[in-house]
ZANU-659308 format. One record per residue (C-alpha): residue number from 1; residue in one letter; x, y, z. Coordinates in Angstrom, 2 decimals. Layout:
@resi NUM	resn A	u X	v Y	w Z
...
REM end
This chain:
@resi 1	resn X	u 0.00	v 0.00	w 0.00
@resi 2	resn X	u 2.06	v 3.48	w -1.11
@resi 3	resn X	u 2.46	v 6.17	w 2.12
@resi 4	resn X	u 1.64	v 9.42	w 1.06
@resi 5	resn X	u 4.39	v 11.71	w 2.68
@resi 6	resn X	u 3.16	v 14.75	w 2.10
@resi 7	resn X	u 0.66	v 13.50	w 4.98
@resi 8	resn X	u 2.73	v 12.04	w 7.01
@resi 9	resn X	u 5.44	v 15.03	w 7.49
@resi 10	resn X	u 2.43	v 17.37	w 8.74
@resi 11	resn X	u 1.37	v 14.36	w 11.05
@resi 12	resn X	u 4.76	v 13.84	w 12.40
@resi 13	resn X	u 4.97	v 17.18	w 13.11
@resi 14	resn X	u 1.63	v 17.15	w 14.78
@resi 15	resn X	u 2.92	v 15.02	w 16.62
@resi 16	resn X	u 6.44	v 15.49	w 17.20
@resi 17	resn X	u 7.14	v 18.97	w 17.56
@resi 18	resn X	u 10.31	v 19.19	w 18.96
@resi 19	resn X	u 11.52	v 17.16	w 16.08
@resi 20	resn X	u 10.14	v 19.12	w 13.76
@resi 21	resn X	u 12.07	v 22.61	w 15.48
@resi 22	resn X	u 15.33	v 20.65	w 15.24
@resi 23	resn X	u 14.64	v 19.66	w 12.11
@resi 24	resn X	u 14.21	v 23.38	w 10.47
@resi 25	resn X	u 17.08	v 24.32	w 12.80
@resi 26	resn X	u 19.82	v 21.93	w 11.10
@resi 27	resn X	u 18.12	v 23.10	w 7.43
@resi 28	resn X	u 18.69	v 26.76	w 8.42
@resi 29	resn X	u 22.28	v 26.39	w 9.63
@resi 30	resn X	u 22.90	v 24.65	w 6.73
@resi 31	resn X	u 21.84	v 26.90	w 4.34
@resi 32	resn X	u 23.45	v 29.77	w 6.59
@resi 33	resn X	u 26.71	v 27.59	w 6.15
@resi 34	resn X	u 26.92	v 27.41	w 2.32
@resi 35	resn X	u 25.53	v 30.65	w 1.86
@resi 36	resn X	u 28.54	v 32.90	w 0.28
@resi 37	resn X	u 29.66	v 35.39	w 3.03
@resi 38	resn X	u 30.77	v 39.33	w 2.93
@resi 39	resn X	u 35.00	v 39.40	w 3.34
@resi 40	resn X	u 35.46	v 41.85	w 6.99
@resi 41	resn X	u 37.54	v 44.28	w 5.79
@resi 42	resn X	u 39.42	v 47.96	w 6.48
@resi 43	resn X	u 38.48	v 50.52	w 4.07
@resi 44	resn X	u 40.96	v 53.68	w 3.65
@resi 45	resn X	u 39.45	v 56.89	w 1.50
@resi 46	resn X	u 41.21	v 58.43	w -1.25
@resi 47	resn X	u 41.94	v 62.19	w -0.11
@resi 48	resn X	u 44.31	v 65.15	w -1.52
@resi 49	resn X	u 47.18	v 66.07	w 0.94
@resi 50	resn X	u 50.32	v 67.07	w 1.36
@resi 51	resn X	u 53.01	v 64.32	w 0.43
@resi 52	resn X	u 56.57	v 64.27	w 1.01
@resi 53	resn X	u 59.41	v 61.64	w -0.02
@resi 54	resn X	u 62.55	v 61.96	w 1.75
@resi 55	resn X	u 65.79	v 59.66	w 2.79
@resi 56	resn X	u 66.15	v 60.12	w 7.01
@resi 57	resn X	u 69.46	v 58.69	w 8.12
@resi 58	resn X	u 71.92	v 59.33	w 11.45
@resi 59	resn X	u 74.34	v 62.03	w 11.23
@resi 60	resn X	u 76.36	v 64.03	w 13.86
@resi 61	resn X	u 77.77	v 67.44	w 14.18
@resi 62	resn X	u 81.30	v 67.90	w 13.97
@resi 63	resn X	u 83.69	v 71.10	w 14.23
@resi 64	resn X	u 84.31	v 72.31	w 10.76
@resi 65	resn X	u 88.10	v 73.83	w 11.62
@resi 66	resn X	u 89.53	v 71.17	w 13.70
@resi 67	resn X	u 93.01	v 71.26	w 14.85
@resi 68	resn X	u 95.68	v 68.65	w 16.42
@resi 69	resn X	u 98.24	v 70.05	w 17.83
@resi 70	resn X	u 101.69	v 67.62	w 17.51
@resi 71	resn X	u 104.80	v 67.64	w 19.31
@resi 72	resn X	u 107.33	v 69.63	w 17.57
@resi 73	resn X	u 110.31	v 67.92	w 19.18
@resi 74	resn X	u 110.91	v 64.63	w 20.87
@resi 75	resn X	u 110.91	v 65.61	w 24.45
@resi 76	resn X	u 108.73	v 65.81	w 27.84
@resi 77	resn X	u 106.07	v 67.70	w 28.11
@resi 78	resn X	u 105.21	v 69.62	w 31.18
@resi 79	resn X	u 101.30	v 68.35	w 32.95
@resi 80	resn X	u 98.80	v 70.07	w 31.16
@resi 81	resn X	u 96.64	v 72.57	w 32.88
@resi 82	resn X	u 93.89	v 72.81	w 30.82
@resi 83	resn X	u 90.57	v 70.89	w 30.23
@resi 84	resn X	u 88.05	v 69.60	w 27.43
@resi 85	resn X	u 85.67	v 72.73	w 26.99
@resi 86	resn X	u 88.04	v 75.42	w 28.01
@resi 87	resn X	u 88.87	v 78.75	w 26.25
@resi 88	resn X	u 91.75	v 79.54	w 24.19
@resi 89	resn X	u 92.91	v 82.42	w 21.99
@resi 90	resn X	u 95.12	v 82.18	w 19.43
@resi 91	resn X	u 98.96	v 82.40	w 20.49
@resi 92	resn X	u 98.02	v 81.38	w 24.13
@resi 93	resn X	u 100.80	v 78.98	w 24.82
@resi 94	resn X	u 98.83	v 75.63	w 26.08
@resi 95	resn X	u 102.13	v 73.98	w 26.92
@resi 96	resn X	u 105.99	v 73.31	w 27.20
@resi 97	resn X	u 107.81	v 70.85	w 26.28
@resi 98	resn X	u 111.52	v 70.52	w 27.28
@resi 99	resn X	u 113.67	v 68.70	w 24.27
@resi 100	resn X	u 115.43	v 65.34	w 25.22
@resi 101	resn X	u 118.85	v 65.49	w 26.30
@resi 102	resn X	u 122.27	v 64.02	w 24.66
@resi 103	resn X	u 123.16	v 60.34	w 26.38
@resi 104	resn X	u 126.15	v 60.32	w 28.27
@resi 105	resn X	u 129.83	v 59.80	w 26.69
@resi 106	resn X	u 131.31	v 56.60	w 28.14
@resi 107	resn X	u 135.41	v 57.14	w 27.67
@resi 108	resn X	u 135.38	v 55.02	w 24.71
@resi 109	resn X	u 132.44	v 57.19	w 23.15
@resi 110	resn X	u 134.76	v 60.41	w 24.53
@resi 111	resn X	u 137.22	v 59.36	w 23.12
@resi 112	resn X	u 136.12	v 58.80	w 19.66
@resi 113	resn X	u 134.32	v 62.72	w 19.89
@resi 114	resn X	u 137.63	v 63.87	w 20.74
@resi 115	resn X	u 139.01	v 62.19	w 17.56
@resi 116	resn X	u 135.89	v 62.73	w 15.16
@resi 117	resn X	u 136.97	v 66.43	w 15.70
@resi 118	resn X	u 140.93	v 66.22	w 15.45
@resi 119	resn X	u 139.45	v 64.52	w 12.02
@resi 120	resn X	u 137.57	v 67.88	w 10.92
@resi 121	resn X	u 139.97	v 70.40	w 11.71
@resi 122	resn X	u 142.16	v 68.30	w 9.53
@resi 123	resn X	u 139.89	v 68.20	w 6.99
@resi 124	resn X	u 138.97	v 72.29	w 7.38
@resi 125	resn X	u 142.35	v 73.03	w 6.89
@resi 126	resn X	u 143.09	v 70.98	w 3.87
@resi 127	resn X	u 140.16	v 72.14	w 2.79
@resi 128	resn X	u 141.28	v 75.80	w 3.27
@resi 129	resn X	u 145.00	v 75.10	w 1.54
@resi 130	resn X	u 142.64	v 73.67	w -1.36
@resi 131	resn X	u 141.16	v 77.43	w -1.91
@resi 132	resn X	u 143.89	v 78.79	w -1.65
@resi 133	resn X	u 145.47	v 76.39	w -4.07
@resi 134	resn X	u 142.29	v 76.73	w -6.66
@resi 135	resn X	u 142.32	v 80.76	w -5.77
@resi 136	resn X	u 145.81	v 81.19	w -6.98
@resi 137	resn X	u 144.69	v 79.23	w -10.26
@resi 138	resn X	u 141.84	v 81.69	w -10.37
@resi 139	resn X	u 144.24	v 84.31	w -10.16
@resi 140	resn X	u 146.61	v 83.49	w -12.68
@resi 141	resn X	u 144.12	v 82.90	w -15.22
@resi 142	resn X	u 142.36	v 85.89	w -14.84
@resi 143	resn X	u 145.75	v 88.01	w -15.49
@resi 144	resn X	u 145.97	v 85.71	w -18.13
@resi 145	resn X	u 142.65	v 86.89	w -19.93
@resi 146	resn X	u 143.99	v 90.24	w -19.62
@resi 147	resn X	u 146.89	v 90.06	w -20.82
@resi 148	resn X	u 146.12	v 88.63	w -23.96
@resi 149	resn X	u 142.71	v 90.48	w -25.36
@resi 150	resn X	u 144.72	v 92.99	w -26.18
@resi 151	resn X	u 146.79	v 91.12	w -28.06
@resi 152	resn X	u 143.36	v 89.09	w -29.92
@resi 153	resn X	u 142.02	v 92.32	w -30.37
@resi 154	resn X	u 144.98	v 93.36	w -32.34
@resi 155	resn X	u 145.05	v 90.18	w -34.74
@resi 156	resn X	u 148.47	v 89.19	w -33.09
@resi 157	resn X	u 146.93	v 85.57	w -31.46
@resi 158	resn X	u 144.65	v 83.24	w -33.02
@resi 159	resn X	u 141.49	v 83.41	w -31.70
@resi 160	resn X	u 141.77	v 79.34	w -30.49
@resi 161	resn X	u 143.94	v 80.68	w -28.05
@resi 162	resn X	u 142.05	v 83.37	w -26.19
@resi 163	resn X	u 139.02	v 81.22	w -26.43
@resi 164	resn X	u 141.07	v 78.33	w -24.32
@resi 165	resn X	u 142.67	v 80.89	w -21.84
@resi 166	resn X	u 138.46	v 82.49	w -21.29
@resi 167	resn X	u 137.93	v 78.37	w -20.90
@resi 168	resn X	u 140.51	v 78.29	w -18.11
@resi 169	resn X	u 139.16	v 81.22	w -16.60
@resi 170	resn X	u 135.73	v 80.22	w -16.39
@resi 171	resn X	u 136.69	v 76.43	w -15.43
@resi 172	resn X	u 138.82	v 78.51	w -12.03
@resi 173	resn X	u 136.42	v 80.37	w -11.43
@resi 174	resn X	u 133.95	v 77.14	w -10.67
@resi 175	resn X	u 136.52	v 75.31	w -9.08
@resi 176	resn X	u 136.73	v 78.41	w -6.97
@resi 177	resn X	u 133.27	v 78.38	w -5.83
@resi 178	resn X	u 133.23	v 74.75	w -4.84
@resi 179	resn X	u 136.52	v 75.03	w -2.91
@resi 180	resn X	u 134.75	v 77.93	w -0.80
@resi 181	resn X	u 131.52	v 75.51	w -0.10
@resi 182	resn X	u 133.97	v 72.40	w 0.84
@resi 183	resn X	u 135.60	v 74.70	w 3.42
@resi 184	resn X	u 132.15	v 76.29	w 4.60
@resi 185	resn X	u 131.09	v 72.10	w 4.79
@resi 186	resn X	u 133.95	v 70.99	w 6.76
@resi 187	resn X	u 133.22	v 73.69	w 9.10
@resi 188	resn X	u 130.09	v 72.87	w 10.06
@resi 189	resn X	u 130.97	v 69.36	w 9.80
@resi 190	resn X	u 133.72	v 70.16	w 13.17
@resi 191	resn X	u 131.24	v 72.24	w 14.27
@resi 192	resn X	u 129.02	v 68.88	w 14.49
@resi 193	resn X	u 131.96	v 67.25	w 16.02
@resi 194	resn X	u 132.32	v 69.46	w 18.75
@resi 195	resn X	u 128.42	v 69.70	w 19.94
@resi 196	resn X	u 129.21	v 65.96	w 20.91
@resi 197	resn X	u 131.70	v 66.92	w 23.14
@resi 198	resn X	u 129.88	v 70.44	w 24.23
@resi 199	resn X	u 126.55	v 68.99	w 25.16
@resi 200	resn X	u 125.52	v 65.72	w 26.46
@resi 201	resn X	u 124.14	v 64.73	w 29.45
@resi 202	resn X	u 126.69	v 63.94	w 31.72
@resi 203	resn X	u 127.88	v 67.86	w 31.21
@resi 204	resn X	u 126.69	v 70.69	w 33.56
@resi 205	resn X	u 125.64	v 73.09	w 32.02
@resi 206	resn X	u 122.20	v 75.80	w 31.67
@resi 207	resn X	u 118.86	v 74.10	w 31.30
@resi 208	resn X	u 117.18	v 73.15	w 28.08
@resi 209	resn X	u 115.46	v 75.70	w 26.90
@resi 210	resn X	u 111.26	v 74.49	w 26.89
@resi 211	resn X	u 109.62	v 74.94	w 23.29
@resi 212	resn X	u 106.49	v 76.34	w 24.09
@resi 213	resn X	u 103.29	v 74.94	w 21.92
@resi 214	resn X	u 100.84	v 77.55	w 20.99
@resi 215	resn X	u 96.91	v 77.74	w 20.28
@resi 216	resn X	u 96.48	v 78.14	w 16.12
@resi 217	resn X	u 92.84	v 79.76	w 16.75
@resi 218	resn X	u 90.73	v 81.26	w 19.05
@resi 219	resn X	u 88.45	v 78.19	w 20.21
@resi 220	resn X	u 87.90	v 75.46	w 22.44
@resi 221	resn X	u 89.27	v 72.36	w 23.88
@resi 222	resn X	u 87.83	v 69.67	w 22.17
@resi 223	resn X	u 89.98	v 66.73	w 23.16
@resi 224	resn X	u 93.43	v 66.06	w 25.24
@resi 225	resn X	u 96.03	v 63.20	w 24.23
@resi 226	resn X	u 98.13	v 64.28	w 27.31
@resi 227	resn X	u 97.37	v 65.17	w 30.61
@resi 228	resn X	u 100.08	v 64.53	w 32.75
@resi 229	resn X	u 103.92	v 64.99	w 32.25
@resi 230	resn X	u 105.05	v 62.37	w 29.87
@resi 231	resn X	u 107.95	v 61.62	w 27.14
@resi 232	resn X	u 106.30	v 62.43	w 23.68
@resi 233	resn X	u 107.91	v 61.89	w 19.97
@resi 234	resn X	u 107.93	v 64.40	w 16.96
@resi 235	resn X	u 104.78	v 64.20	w 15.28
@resi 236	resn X	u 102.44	v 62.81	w 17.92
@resi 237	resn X	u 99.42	v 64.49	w 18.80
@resi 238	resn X	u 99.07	v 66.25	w 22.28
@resi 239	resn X	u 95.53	v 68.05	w 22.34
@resi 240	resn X	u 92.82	v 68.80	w 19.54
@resi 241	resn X	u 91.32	v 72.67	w 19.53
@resi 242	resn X	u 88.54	v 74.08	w 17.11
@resi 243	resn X	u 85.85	v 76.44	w 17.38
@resi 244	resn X	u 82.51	v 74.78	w 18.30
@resi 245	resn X	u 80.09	v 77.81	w 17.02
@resi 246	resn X	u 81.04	v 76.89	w 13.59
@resi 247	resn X	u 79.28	v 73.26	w 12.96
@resi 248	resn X	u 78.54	v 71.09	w 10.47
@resi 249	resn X	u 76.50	v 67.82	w 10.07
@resi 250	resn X	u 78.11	v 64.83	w 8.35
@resi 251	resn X	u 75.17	v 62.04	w 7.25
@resi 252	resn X	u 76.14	v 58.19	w 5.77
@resi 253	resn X	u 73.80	v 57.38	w 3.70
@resi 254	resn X	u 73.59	v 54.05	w 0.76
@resi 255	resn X	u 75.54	v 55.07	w -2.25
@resi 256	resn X	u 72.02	v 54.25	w -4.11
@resi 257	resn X	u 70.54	v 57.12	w -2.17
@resi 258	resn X	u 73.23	v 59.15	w -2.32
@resi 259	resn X	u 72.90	v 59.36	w -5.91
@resi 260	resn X	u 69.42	v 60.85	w -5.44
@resi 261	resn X	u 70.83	v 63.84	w -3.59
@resi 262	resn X	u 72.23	v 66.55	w -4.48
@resi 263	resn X	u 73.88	v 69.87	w -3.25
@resi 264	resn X	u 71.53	v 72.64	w -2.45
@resi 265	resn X	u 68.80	v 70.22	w -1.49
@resi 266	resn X	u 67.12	v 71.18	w 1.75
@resi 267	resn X	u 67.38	v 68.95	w 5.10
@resi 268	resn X	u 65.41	v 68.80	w 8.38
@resi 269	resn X	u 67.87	v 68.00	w 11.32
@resi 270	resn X	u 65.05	v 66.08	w 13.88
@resi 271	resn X	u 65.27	v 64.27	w 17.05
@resi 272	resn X	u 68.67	v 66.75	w 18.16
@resi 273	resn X	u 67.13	v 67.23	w 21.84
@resi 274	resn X	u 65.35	v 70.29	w 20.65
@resi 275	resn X	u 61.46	v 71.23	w 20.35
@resi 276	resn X	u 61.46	v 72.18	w 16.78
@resi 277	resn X	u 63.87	v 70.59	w 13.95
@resi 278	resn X	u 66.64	v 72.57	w 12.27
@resi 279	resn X	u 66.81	v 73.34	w 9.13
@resi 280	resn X	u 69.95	v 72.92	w 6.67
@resi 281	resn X	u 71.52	v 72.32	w 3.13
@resi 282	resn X	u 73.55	v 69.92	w 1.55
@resi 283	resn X	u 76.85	v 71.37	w 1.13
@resi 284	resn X	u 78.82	v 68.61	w -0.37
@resi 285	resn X	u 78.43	v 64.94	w -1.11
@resi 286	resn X	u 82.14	v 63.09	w -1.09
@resi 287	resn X	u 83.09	v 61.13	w -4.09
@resi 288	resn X	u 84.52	v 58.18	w -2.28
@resi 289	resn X	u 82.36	v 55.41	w -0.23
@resi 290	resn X	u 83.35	v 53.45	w 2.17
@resi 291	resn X	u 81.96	v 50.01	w 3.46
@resi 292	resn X	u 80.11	v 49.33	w 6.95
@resi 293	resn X	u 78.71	v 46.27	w 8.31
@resi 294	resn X	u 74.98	v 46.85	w 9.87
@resi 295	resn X	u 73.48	v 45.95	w 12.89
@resi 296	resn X	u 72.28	v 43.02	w 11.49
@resi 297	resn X	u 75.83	v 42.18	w 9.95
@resi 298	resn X	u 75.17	v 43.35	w 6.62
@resi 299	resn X	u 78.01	v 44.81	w 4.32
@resi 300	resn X	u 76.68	v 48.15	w 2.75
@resi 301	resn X	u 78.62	v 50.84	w 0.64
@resi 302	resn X	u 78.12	v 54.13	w 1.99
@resi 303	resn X	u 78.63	v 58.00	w 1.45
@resi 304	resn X	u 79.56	v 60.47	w 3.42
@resi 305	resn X	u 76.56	v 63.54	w 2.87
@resi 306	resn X	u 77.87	v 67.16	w 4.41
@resi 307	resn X	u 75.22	v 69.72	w 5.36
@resi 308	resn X	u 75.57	v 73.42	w 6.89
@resi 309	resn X	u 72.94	v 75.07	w 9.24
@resi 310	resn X	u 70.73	v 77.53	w 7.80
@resi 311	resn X	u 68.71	v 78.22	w 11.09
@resi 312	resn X	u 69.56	v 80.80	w 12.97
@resi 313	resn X	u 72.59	v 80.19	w 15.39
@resi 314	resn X	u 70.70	v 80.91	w 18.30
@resi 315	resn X	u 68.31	v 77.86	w 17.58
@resi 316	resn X	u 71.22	v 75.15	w 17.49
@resi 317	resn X	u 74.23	v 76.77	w 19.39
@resi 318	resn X	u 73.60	v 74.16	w 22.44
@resi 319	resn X	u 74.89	v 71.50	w 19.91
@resi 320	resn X	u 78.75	v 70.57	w 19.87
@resi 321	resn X	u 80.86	v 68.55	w 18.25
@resi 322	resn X	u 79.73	v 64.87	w 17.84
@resi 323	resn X	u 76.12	v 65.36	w 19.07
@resi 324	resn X	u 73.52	v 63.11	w 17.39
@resi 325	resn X	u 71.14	v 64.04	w 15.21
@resi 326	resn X	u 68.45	v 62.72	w 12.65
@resi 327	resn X	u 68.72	v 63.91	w 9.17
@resi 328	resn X	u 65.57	v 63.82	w 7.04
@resi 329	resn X	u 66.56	v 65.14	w 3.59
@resi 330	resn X	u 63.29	v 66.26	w 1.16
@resi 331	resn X	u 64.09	v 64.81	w -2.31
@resi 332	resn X	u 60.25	v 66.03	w -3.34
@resi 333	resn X	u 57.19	v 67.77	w -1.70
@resi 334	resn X	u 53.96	v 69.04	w -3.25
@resi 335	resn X	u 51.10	v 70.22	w -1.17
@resi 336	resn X	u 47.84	v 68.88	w -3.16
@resi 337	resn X	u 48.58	v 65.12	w -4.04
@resi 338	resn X	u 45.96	v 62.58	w -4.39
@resi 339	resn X	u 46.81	v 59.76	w -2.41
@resi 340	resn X	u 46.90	v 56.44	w -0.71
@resi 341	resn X	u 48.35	v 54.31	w 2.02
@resi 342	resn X	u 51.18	v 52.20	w 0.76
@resi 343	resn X	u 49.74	v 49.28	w 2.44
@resi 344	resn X	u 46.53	v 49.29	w -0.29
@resi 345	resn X	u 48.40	v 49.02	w -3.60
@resi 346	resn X	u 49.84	v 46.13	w -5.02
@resi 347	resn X	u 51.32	v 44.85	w -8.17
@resi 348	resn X	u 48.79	v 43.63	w -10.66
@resi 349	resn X	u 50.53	v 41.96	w -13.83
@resi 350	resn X	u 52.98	v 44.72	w -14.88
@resi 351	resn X	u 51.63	v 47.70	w -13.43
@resi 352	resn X	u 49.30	v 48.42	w -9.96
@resi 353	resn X	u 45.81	v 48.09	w -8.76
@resi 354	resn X	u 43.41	v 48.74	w -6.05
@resi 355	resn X	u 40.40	v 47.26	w -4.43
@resi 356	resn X	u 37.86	v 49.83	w -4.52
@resi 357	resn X	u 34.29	v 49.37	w -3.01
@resi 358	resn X	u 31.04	v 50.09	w -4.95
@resi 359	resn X	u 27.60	v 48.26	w -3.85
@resi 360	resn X	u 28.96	v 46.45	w -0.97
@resi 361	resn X	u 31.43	v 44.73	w -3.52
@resi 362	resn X	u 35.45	v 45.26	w -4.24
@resi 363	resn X	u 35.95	v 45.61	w -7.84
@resi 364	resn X	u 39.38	v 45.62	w -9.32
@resi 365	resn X	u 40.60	v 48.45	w -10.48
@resi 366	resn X	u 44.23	v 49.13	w -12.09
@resi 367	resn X	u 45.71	v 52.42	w -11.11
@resi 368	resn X	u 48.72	v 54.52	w -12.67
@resi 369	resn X	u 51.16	v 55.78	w -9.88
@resi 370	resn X	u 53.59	v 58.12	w -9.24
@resi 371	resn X	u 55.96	v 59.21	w -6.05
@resi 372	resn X	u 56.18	v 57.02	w -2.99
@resi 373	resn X	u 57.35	v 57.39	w 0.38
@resi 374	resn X	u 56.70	v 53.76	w 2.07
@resi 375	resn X	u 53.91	v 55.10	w 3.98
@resi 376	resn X	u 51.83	v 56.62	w 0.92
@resi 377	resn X	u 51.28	v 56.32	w -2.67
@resi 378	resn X	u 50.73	v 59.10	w -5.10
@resi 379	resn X	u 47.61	v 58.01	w -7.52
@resi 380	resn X	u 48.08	v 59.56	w -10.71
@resi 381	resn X	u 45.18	v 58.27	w -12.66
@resi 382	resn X	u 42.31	v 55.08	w -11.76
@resi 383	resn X	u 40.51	v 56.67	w -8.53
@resi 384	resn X	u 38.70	v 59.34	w -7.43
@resi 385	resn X	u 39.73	v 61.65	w -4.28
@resi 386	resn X	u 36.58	v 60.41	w -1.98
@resi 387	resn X	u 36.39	v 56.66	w -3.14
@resi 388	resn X	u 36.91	v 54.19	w -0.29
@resi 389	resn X	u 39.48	v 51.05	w -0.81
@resi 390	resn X	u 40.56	v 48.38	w 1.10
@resi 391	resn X	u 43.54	v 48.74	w 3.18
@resi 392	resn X	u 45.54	v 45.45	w 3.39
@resi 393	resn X	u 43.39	v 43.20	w 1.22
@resi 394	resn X	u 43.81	v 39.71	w 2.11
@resi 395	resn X	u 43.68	v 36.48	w -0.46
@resi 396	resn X	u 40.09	v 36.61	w 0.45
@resi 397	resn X	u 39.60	v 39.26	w -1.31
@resi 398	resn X	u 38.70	v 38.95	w -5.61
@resi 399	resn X	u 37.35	v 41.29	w -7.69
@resi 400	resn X	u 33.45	v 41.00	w -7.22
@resi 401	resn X	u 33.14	v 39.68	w -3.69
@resi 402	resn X	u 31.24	v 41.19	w -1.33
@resi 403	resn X	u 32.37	v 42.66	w 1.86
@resi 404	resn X	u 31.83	v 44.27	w 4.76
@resi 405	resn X	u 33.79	v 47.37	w 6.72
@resi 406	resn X	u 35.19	v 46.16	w 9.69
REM end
């Protein structure tokens, strides 16, 4: 006998009512499962505003004149009176330094001084009987010159002849002059001799006479190599001076963003410890890079960037040398861009695209862009300033699904 069950499900519902709840409770969660649902998403609006695309790297003042001061002589050098930060004018003496003193002659090293100079005022006086030797030949053919252009004049000699006595005379003449500077050498040379014997140590005699080291500049103390009486050699630096009111700012930057500034461009000094930033202009960008190893041990080539203050001095004169500060340089500004956030383009075959949202549903759109900062995106062309599009669109999102603003 056939069941008719369009009867029965009204009778079993009759008579089962709870059934029959759970029953349209598992069909409507069902549905509500497969049913396609809205994407939550963050919307951004396309708006006009100023934009700005700069590089920002570390830099630090530094003194623009700096000057080390070196030992002259080897010697000691008297304590030094003076610290970092203090006040000099130019000529000030700073400090003394007393030349080392000749070692003391043993009597075999006497002995050989004594002879070292019997040597050279053996060798002055030969020296000296040598003029006079090459003088006389001077002499002689000097008369000799005289004596016969009178005769060349008057045809009587050949003029071979008083051609090879002017030869003569010009070759005495030279050997005169070096005679006089081998006698004027051998007397400096006992001169040298004696000294040995004159002053060394172990002779009593006046005090050394202390070379005094001056200030170049008027200026500061920027740095001491010395501070307490010590031996120092020729050449090795005792304090550093310069004049801290006259700073500049030196910036490394990546050679690849180096190449994108240039002198003249303007630069905002930030983050220095004052209220407002300083302003400046790239004075000079060196030609030669130099690697350094980041903090997360990468090798990068860098450039050295110099700018000058162009605030006024009473704005930044609490800086001094070496202070840090944060250099933003502006490579391009315009006041009335249409833009958006960085984070709601991306690449779309070979050029970029945006989600935008019209009825409740992101459609695709491919956009034409132009400056970028890493925080915004000029939009030169594909959006309106007003439209609203999604910021951060995940994989969920397709052209033509719907969503929903979170």
């Amino acid at each position: 006998m056939p069941v008719n069950l369009q009867a029965l499900v009204p009778d079993i519902l009759r008579k089962h009512p709870v059934i029959g709840l759970i029953a349209a409770v598992v069909i409507g969660l069902l549905v509500w499962g497969y049913w396609p649902q809205p994407v939550w998403v963050e919307v951004v609006t396309v708006k006009r505003a100023p934009m700005t695309v700069s590089i920002e790297e570390e830099g630090r003042t530094r003194v623009i004149d700096r000057y080390v001061i070196a030992a002259p002589v080897d010697g000691v050098t008297c304590r030094v009176q003076l610290s970092v930060g203090d006040q000099i004018k130019q000529g000030e003496v700073l400090l003394g330094i007393t030349p080392l003193e000749s070692q003391v002659l043993d009597p075999r090293s006497r002995a050989e001084a004594k002879a070292r100079v019997a040597a050279a005022k053996s060798a002055l006086e030969s020296a000296r009987d040598q003029a006079q030797s090459v003088k006389a030949t001077a002499d002689f053919y000097n008369s000799e010159v005289k004596r016969l252009r009178p005769l060349y004049e008057k045809g009587v000699i050949p003029k071979g002849e008083f051609d090879k006595a002017q030869m003569n005379q010009r070759t005495a003449k030279a050997n005169s002059r070096s005679s006089r500077h081998a006698v004027e050498v051998a007397t400096y040379e006992l001169q040298a001799a004696r000294s040995v014997l004159d002053y060394h140590a172990g002779k009593q005699g006046e005090p050394a006479e202390r070379v005094p080291v001056s200030s170049p500049i008027d200026g500061r103390i920027l740095k001491l190599h010395h501070e307490c009486e010590g031996p120092v050699r020729t050449g090795e630096p005792l304090l550093e001076v310069g004049d801290p009111e006259v700073l500049e700012v030196e910036v490394d930057v990546l050679s690849s963003d180096a190449v994108k500034i240039e002198p003249g461009m303007a630069v905002l000094f930030e983050r220095w410890g004052g209220e407002q930033p300083l302003q400046g202009i790239v004075r000079n960008i060196e030609p030669v890079g130099f690697t350094k190893t980041s903090a997360l041990g990468v090798e990068e080539q860098r450039v050295l960037i110099i700018a000058d203050f162009t605030s006024p001095k009473e704005q930044w004169q609490r800086l001094g040398d070496g202070y840090r500060v944060d250099a933003r340089f502006m490579l391009w500004h315009e006041d009335n861009v249409l833009q958006v956030p960085a984070s709601s383009v991306f690449r779309q075959s070979d050029g970029w695209a945006v989600f935008a949202i019209e009825n409740r549903r992101a459609q695709l759109r491919e956009v034409k862009i132009g400056q970028r900062n890493g925080l915004i995106t000029q939009i030169v062309e594909g959006v309106q300033e007003g439209q609203q599009v999604i910021n951060h669109p995940s994989d969920q999102v397709e052209d033509g699904v719907r969503v929903k603003v979170r």
